[in-house]
N, C-alpha and C positions, 0 to 999 in steps of 0.2 A: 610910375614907380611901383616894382612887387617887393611887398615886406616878407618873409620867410620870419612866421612868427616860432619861437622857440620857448613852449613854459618854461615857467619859472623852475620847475622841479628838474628840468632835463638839461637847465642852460650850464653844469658845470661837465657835465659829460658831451655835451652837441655843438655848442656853440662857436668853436675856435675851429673844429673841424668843417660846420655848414660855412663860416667865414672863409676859409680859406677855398673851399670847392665854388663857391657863387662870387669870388674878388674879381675875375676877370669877367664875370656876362654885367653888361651894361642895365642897367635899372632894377637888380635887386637888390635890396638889404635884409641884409639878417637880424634880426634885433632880437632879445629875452622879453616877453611877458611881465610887465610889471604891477600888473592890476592885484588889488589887495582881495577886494571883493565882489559881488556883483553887484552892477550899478543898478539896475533896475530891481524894484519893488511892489509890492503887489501894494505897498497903500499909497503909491507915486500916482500908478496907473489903474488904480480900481479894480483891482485882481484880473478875474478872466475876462479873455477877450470877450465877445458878443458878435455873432455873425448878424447881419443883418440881411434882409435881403432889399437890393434897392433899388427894384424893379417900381415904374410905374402902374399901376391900374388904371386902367380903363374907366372912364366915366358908364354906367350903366353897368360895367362886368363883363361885356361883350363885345364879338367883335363889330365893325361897322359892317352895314351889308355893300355887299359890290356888286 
């Protein structure tokens, strides 16, 4: 299924027109935007990311000899 999302600010002008152009192609839906605000938060998720690097080291630093 593709959603054809429509904001909320656009869906009285877009919406009856994207519905009627996408009613015949099989698995899209057009839907409006209904989210109030955003869901995620910085004190949800402990603000900034953190890259990490999560490569192993090497015992000794080095490489083996061959």
């Amino acid at each position: 299924m593709i959603y054809y999302v429509i904001p909320r600010e656009l869906a009285d002008r877009y919406y009856e027109e994207f519905k009627k152009r996408f009613e015949d192609v099989e698995g899209v839906e057009v839907i409006v935007d209904r989210r109030e605000g955003e869901r995620r938060t910085d004190a949800d998720h402990g603000g900034m990311r953190v890259l990490r690097d999560r490569r192993r080291k090497r015992p000794g630093g080095t490489f083996p000899q061959l």
